[in-house]
TORPA-4810 file (N, C-alpha, C, O; in nm, 3 decimals):
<nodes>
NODE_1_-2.872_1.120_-0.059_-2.968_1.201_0.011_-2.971_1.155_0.156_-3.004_1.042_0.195_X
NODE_2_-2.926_1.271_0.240_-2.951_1.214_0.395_-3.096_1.191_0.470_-3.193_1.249_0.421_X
NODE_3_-3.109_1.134_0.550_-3.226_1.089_0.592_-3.200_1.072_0.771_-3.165_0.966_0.823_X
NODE_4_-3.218_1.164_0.825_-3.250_1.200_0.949_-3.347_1.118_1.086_-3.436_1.175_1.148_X
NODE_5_-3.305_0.985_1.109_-3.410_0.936_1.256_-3.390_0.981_1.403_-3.284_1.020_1.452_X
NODE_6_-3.501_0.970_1.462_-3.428_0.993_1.584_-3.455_0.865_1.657_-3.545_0.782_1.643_X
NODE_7_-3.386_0.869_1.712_-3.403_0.749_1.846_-3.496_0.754_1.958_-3.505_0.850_2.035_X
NODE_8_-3.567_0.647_1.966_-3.703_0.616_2.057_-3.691_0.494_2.137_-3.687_0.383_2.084_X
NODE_9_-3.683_0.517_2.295_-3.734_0.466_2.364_-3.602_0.300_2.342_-3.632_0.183_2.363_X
NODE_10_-3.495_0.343_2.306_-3.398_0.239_2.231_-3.466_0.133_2.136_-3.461_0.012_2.153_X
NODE_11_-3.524_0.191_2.045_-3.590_0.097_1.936_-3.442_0.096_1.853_-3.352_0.181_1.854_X
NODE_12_-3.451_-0.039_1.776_-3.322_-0.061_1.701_-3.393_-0.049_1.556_-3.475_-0.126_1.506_X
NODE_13_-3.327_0.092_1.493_-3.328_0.128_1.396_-3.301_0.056_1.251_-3.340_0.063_1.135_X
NODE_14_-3.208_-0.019_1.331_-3.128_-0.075_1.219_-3.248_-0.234_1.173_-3.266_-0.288_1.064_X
NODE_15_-3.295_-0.260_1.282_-3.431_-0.358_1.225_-3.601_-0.293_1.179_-3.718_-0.328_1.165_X
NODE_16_-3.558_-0.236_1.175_-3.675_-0.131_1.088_-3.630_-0.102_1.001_-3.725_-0.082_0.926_X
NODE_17_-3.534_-0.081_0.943_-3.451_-0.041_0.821_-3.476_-0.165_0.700_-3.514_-0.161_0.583_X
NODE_18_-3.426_-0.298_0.811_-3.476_-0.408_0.745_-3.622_-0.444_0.732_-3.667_-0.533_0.658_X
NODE_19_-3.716_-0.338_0.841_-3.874_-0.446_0.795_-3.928_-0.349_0.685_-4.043_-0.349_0.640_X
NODE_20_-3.799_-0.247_0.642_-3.835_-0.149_0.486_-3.800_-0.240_0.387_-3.889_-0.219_0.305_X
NODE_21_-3.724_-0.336_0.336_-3.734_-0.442_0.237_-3.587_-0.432_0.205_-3.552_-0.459_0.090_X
NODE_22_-3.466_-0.386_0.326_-3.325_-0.353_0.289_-3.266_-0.474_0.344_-3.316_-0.526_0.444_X
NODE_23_-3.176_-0.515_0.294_-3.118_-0.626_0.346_-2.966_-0.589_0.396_-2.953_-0.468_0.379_X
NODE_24_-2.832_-0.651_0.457_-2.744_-0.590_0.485_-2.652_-0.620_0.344_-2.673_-0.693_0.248_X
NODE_25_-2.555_-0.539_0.376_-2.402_-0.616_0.277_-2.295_-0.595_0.340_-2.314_-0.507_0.423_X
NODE_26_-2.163_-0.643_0.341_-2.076_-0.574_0.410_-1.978_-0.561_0.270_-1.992_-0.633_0.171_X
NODE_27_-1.858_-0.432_0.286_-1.782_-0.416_0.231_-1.657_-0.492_0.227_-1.573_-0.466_0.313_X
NODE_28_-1.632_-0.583_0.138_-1.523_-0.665_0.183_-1.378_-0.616_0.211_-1.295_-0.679_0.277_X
NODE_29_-1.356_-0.483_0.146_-1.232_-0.430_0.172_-1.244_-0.344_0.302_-1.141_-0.346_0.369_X
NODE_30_-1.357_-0.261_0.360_-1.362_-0.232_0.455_-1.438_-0.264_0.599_-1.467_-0.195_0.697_X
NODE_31_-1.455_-0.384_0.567_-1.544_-0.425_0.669_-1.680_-0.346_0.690_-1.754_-0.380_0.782_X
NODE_32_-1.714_-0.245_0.608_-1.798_-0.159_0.661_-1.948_-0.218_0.613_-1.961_-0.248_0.494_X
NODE_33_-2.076_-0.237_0.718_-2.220_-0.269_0.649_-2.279_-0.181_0.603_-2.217_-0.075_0.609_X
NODE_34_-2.377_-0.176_0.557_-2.451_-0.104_0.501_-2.544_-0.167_0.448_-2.539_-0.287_0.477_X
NODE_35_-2.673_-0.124_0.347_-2.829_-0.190_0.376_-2.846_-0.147_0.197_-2.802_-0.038_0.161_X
NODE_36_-2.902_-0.229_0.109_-2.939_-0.251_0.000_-3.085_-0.292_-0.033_-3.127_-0.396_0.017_X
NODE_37_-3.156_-0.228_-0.102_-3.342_-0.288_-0.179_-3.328_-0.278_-0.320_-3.336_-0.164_-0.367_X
NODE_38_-3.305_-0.388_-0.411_-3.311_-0.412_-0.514_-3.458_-0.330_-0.570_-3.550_-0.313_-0.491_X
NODE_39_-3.467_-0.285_-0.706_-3.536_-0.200_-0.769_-3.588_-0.280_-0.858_-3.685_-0.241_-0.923_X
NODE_40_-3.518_-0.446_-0.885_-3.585_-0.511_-1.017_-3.561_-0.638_-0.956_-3.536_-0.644_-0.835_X
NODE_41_-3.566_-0.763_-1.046_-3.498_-0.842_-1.041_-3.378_-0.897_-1.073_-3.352_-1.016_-1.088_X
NODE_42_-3.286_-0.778_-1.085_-3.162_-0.843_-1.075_-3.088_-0.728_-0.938_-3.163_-0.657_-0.871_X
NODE_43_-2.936_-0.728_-0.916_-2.863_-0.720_-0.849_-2.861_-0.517_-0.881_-2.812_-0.432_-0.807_X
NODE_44_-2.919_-0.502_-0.989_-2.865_-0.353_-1.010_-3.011_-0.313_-1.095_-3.091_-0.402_-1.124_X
NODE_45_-3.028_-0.209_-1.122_-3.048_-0.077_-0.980_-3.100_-0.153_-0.863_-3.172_-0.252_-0.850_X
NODE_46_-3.035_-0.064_-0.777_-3.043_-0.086_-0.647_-3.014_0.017_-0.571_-2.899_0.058_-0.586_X
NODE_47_-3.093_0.084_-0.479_-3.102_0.155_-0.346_-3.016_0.116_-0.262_-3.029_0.007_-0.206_X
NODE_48_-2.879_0.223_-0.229_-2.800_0.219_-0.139_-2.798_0.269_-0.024_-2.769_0.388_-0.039_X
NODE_49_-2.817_0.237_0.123_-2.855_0.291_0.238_-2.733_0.248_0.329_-2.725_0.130_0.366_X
NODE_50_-2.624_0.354_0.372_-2.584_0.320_0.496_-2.555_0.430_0.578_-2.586_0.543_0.539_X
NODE_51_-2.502_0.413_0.684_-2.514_0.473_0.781_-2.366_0.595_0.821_-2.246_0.575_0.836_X
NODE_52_-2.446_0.710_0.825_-2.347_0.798_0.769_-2.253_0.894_0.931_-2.146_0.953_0.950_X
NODE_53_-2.358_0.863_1.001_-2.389_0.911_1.163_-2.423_0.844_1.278_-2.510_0.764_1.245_X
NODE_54_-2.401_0.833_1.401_-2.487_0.803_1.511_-2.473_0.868_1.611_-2.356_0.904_1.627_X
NODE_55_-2.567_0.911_1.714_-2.558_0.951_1.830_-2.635_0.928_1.891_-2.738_0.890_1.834_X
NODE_56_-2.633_0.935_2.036_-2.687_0.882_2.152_-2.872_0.919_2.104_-2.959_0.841_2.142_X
NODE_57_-2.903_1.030_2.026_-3.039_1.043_1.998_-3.067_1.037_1.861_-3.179_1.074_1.827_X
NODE_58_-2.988_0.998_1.772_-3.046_1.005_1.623_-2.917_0.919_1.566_-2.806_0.890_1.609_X
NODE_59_-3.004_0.891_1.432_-2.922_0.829_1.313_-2.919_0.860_1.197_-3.019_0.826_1.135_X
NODE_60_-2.810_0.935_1.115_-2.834_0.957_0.986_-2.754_0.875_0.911_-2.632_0.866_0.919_X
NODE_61_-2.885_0.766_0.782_-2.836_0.733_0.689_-2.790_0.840_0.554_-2.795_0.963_0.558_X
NODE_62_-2.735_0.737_0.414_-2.742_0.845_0.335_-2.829_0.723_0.227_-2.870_0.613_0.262_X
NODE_63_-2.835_0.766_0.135_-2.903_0.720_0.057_-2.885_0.766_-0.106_-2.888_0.886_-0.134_X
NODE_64_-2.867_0.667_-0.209_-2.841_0.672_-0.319_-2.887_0.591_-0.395_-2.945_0.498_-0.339_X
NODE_65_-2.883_0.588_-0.528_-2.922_0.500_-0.653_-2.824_0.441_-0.711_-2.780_0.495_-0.812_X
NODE_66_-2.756_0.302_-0.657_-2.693_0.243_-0.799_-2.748_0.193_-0.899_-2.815_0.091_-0.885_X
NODE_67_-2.733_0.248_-1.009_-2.744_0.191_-1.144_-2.665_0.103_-1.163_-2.730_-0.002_-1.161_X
NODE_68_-2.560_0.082_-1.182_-2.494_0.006_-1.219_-2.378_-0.049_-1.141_-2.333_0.044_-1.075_X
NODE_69_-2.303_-0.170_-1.117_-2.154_-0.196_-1.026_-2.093_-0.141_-1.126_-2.114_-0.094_-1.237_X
NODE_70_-1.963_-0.174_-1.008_-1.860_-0.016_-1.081_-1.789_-0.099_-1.204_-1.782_-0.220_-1.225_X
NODE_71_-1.736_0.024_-1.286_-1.713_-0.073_-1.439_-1.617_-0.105_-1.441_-1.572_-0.084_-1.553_X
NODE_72_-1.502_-0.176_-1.338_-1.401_-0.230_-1.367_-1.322_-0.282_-1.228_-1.303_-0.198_-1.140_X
NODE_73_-1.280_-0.406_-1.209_-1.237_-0.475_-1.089_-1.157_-0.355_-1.052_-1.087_-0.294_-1.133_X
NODE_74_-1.170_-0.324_-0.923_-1.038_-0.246_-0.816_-1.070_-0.090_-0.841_-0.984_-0.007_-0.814_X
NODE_75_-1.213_-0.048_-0.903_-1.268_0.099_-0.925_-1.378_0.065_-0.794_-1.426_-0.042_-0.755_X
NODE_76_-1.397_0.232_-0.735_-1.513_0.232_-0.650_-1.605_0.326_-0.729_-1.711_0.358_-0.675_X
NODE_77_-1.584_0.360_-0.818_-1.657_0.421_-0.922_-1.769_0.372_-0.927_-1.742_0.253_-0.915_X
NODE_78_-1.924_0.380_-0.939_-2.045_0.378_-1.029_-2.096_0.450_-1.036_-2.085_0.545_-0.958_X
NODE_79_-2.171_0.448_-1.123_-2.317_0.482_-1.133_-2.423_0.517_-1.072_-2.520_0.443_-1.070_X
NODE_80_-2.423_0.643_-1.010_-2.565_0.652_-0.892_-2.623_0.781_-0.925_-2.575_0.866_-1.000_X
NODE_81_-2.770_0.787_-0.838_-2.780_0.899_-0.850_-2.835_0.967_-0.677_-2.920_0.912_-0.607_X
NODE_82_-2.783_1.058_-0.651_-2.822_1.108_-0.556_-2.926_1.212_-0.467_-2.959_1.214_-0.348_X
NODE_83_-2.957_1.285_-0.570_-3.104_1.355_-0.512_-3.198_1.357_-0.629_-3.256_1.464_-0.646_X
NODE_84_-3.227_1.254_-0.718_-3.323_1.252_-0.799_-3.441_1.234_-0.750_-3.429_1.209_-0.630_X
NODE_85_-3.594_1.233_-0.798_-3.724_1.190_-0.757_-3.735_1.088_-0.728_-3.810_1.055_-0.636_X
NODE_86_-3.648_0.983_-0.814_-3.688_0.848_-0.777_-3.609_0.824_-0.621_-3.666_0.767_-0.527_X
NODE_87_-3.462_0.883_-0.613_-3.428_0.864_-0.458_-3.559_0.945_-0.370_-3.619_0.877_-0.287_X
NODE_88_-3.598_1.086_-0.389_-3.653_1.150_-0.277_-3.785_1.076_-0.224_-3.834_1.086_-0.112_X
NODE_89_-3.846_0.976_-0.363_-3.968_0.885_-0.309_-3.911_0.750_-0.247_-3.978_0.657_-0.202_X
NODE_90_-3.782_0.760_-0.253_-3.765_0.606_-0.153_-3.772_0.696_0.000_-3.850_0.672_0.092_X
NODE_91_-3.675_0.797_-0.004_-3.687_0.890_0.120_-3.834_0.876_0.204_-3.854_0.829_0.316_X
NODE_92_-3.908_0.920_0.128_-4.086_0.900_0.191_-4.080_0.771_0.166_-4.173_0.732_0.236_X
NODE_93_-4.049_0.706_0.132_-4.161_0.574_0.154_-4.065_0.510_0.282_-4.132_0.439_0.357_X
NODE_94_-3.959_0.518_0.309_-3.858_0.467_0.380_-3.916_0.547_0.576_-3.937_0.501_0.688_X
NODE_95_-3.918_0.688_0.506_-4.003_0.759_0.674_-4.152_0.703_0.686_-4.210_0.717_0.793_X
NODE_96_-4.214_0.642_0.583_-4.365_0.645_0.603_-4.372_0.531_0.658_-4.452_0.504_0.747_X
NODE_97_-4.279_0.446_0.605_-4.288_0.262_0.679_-4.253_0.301_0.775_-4.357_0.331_0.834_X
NODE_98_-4.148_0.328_0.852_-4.085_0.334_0.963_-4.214_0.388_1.085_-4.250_0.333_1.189_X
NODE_99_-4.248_0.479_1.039_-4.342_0.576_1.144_-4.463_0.457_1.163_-4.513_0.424_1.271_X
NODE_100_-4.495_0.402_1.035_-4.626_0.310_1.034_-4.554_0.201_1.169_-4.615_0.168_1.271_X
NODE_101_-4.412_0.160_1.135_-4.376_0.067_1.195_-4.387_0.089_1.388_-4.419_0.013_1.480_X
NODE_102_-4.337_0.246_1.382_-4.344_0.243_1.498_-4.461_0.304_1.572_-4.464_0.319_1.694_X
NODE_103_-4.562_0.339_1.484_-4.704_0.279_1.534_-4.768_0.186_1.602_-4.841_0.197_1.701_X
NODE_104_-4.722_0.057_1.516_-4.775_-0.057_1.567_-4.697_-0.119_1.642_-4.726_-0.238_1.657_X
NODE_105_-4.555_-0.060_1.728_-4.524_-0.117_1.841_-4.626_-0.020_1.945_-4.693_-0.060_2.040_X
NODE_106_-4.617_0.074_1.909_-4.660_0.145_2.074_-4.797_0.121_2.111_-4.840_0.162_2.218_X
</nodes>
């Protein structure tokens, strides 16, 4: 599910992302980061957030549900889900922190 910011005043998005409870990861085969919030206490389900866009005035992440890592060394295959309820309420809670967040800078 995409998720649409715009850019303010050069606030860095990408640390608001983190004061939402996402931490980074990088892809080891592609170097590429991207931002993870565990759903339990372990490693899976887990909320997948990276970054799908940028431009000089906005940022679109995307956003997904892993259930599960993928089921077999050298598959990019898993388990997710992509526009379910439980993703569309991380969606709001992900815009509602952010806005709260950038409340209490201004």
């Amino acid at each position: 599910m995409k998720i649409l910011l715009q850019k303010e005043n050069g606030l860095n998005l990408i640390k608001l992302i983190r004061r939402c409870g996402y931490r980074e990861i990088k892809d080891k085969k592609t170097g590429q980061i991207s931002f993870v919030h565990r759903v339990g206490l372990y490693s899976y389900p887990r909320f997948h957030l990276y970054l799908q866009k940028e431009t000089p005035k906005e940022i679109i992440f995307n956003l997904h549900l892993d259930q599960k890592k993928p089921s077999y060394v050298g598959s990019p295959a898993h388990s997710a889900e992509y526009n379910t309820e439980t993703v569309k309420r991380e969606v709001k809670r992900i815009k509602e922190e952010i806005k709260k967040q950038l409340t209490e800078i201004k």
